[in-house]
DOZA-867483 format. One record per residue: residue number from 1; residue in three letters; x, y, z of N, C-alpha, C in turn. Coordinates in pm, 1 decimal. Atoms other than C-alpha are relative to their C-alpha. Layout:
N
REC num residu     n_px     n_py     n_pz    ca_px    ca_py    ca_pz     c_px     c_py     c_pz
REC NUM    ala        X        Y        Z        X        Y        Z        X        Y        Z
...
//
This chain:
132
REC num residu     n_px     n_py     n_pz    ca_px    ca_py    ca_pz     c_px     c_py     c_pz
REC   1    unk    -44.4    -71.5    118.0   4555.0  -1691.7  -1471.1    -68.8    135.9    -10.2
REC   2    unk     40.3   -137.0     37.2   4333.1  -1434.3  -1460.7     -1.5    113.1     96.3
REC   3    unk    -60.5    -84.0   -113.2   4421.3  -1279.0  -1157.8    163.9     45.5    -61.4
REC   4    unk   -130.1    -65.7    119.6   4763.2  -1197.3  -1360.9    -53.2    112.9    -67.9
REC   5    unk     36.5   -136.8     66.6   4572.0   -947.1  -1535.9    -49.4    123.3     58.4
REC   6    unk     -6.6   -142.5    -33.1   4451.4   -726.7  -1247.2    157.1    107.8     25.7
REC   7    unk    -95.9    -61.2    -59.4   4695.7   -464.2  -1191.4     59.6     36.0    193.4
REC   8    unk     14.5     57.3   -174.9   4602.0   -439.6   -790.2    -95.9   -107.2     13.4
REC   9    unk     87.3    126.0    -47.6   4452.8   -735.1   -645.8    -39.7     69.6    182.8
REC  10    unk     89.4     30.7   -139.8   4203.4   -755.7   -309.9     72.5    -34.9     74.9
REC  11    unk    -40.4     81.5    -68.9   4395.9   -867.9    -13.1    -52.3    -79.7     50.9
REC  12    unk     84.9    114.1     -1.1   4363.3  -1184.1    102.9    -37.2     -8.5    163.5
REC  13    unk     70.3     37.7   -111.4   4365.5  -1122.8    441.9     88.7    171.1     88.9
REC  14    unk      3.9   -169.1    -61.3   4464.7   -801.2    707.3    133.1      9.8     30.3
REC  15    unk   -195.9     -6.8    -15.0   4867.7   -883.3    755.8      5.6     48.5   -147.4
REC  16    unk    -46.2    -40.9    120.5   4875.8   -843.2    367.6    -43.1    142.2     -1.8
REC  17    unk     38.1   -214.0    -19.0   4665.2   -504.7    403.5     92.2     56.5     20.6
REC  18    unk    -73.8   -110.2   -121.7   4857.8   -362.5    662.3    163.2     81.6    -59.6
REC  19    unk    -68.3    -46.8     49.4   5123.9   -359.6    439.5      5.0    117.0   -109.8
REC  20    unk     48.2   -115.8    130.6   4975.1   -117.2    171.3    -93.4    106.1    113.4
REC  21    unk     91.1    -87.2   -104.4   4884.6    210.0    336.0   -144.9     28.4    -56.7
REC  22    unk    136.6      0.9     50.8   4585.3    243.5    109.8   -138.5    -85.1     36.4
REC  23    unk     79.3     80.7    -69.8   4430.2    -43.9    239.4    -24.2     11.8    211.8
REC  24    unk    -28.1    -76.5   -183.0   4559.8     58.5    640.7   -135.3    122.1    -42.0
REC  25    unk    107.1   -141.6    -53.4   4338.0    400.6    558.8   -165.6    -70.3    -14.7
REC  26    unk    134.0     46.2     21.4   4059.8    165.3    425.7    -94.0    -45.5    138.5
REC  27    unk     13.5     61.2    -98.8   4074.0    -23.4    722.0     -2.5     91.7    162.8
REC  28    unk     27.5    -56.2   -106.0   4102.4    263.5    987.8   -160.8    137.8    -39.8
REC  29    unk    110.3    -62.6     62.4   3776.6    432.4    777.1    -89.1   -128.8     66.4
REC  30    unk    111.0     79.9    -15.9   3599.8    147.4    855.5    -37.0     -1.4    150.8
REC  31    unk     44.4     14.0   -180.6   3646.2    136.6   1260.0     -0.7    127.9     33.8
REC  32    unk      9.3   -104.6    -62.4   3611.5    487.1   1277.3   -173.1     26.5    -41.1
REC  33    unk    166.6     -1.7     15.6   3260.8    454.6   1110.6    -62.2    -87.2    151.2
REC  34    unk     17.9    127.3   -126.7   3231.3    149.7   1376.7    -18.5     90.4    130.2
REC  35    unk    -43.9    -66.2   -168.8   3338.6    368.1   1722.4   -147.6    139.1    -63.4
REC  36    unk    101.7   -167.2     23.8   3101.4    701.1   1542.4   -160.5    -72.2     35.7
REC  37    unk    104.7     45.0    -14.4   2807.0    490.8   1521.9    -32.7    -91.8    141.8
REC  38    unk     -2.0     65.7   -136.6   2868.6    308.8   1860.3    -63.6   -161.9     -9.3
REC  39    unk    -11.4    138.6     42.2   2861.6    -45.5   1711.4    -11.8   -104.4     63.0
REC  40    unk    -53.5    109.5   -100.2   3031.8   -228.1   1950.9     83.2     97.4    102.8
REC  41    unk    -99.3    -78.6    -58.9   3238.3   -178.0   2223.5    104.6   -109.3     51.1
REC  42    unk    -91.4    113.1    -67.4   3515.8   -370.0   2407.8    -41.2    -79.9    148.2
REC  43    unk     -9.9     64.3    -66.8   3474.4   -612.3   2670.2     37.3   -121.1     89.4
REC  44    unk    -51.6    111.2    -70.7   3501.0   -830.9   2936.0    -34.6   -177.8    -50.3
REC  45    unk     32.7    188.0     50.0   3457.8  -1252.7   2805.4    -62.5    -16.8    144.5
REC  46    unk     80.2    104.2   -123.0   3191.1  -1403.4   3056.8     91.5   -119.7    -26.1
REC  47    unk    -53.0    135.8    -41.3   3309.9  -1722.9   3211.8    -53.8    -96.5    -86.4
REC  48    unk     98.5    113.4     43.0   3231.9  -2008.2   2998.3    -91.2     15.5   -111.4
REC  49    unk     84.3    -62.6    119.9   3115.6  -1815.6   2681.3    151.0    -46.7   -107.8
REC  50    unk    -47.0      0.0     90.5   3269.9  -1820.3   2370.0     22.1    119.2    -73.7
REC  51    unk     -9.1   -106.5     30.2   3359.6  -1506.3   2184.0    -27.3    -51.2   -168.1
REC  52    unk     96.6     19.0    157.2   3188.1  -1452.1   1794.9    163.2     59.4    -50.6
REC  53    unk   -154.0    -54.7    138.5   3524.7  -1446.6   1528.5    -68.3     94.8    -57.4
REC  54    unk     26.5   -134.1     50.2   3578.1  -1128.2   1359.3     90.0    -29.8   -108.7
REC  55    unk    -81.4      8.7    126.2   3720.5  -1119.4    981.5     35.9    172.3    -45.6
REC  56    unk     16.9   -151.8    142.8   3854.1   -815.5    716.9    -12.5    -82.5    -96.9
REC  57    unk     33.0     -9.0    111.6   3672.9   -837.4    438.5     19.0    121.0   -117.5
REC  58    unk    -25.3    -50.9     85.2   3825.4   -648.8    150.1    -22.4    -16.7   -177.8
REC  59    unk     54.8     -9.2    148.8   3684.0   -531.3   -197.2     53.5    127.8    -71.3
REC  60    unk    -28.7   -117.9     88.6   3794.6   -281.8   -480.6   -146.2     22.6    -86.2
REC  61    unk     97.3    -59.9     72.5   3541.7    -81.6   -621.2     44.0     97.5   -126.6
REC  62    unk    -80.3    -70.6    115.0   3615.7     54.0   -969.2   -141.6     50.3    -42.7
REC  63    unk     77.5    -95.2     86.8   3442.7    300.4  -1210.7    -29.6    -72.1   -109.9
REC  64    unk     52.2     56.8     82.9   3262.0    235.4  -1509.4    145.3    -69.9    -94.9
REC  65    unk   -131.4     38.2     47.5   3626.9    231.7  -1711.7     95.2   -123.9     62.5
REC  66    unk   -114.7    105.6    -87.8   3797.7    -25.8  -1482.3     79.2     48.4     89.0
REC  67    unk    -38.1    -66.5   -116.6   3956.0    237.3  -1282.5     -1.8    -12.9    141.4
REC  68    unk     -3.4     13.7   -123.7   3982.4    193.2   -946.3    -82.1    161.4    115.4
REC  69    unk     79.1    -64.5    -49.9   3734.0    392.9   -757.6    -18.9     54.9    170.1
REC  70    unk    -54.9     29.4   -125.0   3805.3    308.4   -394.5      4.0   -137.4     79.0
REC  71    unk    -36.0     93.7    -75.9   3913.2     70.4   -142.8    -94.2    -34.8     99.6
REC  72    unk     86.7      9.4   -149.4   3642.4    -51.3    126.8     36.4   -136.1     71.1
REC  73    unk    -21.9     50.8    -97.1   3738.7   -284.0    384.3   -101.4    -49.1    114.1
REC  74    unk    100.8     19.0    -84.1   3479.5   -443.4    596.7     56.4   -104.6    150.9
REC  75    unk     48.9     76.2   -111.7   3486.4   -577.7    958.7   -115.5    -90.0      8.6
REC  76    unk     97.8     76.2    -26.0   3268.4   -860.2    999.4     -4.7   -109.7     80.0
REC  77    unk     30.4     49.6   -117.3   3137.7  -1097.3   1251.3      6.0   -187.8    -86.0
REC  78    unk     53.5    155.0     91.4   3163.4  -1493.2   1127.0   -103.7    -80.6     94.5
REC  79    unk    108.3     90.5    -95.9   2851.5  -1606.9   1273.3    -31.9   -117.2    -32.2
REC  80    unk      8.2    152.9     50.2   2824.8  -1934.2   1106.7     91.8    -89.4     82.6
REC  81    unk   -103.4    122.9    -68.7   3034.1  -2070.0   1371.9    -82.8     24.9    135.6
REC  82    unk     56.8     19.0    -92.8   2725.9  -2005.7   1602.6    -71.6   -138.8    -17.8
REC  83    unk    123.9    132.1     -9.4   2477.0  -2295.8   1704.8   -167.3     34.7     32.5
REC  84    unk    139.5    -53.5     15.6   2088.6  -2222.9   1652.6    -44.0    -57.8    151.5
REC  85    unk     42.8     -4.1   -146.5   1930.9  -2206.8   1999.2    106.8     -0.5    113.4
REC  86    unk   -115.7    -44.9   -112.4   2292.7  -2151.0   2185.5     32.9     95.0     21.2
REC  87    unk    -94.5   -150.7    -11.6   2425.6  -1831.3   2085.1   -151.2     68.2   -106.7
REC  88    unk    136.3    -91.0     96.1   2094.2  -1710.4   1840.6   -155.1    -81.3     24.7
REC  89    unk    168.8     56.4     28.5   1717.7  -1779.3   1831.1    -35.6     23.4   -102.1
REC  90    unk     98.8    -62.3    101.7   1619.2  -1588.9   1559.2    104.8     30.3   -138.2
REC  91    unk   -129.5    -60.7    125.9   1785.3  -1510.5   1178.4   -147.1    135.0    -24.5
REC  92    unk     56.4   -133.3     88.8   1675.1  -1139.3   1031.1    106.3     74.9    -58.6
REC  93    unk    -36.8    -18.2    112.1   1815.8  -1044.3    697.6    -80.4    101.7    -65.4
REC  94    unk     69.1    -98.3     92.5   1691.0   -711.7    570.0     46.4    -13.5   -145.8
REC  95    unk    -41.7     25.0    119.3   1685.4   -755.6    203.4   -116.2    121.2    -51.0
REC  96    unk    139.2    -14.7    123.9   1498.0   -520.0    -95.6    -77.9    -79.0    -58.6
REC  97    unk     81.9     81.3     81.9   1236.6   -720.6   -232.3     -8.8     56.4   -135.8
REC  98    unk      3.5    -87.3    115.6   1195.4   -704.1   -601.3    -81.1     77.9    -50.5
REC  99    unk    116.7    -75.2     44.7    879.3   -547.6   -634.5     59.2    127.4     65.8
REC 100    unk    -80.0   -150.9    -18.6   1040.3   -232.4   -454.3    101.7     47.9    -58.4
REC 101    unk   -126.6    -82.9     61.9   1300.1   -197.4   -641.8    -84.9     13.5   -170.2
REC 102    unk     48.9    -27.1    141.0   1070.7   -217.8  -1010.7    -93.2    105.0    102.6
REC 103    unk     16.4    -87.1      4.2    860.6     17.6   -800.9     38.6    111.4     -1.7
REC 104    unk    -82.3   -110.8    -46.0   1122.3    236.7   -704.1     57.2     90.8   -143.4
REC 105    unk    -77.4    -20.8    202.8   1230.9    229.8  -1108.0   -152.7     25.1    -62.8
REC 106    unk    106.2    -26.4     83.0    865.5    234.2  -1219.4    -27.4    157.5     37.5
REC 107    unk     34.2   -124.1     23.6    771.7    513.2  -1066.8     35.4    108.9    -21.0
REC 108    unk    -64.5   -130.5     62.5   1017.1    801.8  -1138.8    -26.8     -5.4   -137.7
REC 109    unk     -3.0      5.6    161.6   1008.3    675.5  -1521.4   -184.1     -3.2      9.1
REC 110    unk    100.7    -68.2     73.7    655.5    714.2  -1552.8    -56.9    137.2     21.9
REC 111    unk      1.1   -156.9     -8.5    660.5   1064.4  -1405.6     90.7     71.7    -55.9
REC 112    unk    -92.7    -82.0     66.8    931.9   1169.2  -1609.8    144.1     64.4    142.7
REC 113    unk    -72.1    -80.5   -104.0   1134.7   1228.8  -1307.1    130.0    -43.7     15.9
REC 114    unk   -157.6    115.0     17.5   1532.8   1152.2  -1266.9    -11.5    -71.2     93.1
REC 115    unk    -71.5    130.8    -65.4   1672.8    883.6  -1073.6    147.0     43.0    -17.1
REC 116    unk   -151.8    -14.0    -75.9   1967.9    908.7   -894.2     58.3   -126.9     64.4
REC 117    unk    -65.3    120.9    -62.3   2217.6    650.7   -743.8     25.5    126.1    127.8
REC 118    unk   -117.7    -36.6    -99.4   2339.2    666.2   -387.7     51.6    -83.8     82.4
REC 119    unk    -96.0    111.9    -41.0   2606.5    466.9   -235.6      6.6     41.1    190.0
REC 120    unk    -33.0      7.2   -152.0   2611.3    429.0    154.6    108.1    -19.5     39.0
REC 121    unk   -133.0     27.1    -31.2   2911.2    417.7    299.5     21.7    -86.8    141.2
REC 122    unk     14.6     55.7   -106.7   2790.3    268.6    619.2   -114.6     10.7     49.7
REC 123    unk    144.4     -1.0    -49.7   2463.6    112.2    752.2     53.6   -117.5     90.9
REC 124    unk     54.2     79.4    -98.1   2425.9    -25.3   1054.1   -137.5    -53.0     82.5
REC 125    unk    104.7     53.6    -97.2   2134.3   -255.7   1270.9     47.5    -37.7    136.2
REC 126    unk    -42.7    -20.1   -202.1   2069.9   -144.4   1624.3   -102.8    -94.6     17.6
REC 127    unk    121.5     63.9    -40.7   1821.1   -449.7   1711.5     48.4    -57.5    162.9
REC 128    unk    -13.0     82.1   -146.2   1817.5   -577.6   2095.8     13.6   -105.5     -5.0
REC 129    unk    -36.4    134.5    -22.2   2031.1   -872.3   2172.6    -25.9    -31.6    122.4
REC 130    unk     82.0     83.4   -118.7   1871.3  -1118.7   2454.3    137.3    -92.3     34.6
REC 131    unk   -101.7    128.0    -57.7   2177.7  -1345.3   2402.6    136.9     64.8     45.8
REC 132    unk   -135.2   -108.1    -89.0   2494.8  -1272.3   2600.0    118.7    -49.8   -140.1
//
């Protein structure tokens, strides 16, 4: 029911995208960040491997008003369909901790100083993979 009340909805998956060019530009913004930053590349399947599923993940980002703000589209990897010591050894999850983020807020406000937002549009981790 309450999906009746947005006016655009999220697609649910990348055939429904493809049909809205707004979401197509979302979606060729995203692999052109991908190919700039040198991400990935294409290849050959080793014998006897398995290849890691790839999803679109799609979100609307709106303005304070409800407005619609923009479209981002994410490529992502479904690694939960690896097996711990087959295809990974190790998990690393960069996260902010919260003490950096009340420092990050403490200390401009007690210097009187502004604070600014800024929105990334794309971050990637280059870490060395061991596993094929």
């Amino acid at each position: 029911m309450h999906f009746a009340l947005f006016v655009e909805a999220e697609p649910i998956n990348h055939v429904e995208a493809l049909n809205q060019e707004l979401w197509k530009k979302a979606m060729a913004e995203e692999l052109a960040a991908n190919e700039k930053s040198q991400t990935w590349f294409l290849t050959e399947l080793l014998v006897n491997k398995k290849p890691i599923d790839i999803k679109w993940v799609f979100k609307l980002k709106l303005n304070p008003n409800g407005t619609i703000s923009k479209r981002k589209a994410r490529l992502v990897a479904r690694g939960f369909l690896q097996k711990h010591g087959l295809d990974y050894s190790e998990v690393f999850a960069p996260v902010a901790r919260i003490e950096t983020i009340r420092l990050m807020v403490a200390l401009p406000s007690s210097k009187g100083w502004p604070m600014f937002q800024l929105d990334v549009k794309s971050t990637f981790l280059h870490g060395p993979l061991e596993e094929v």
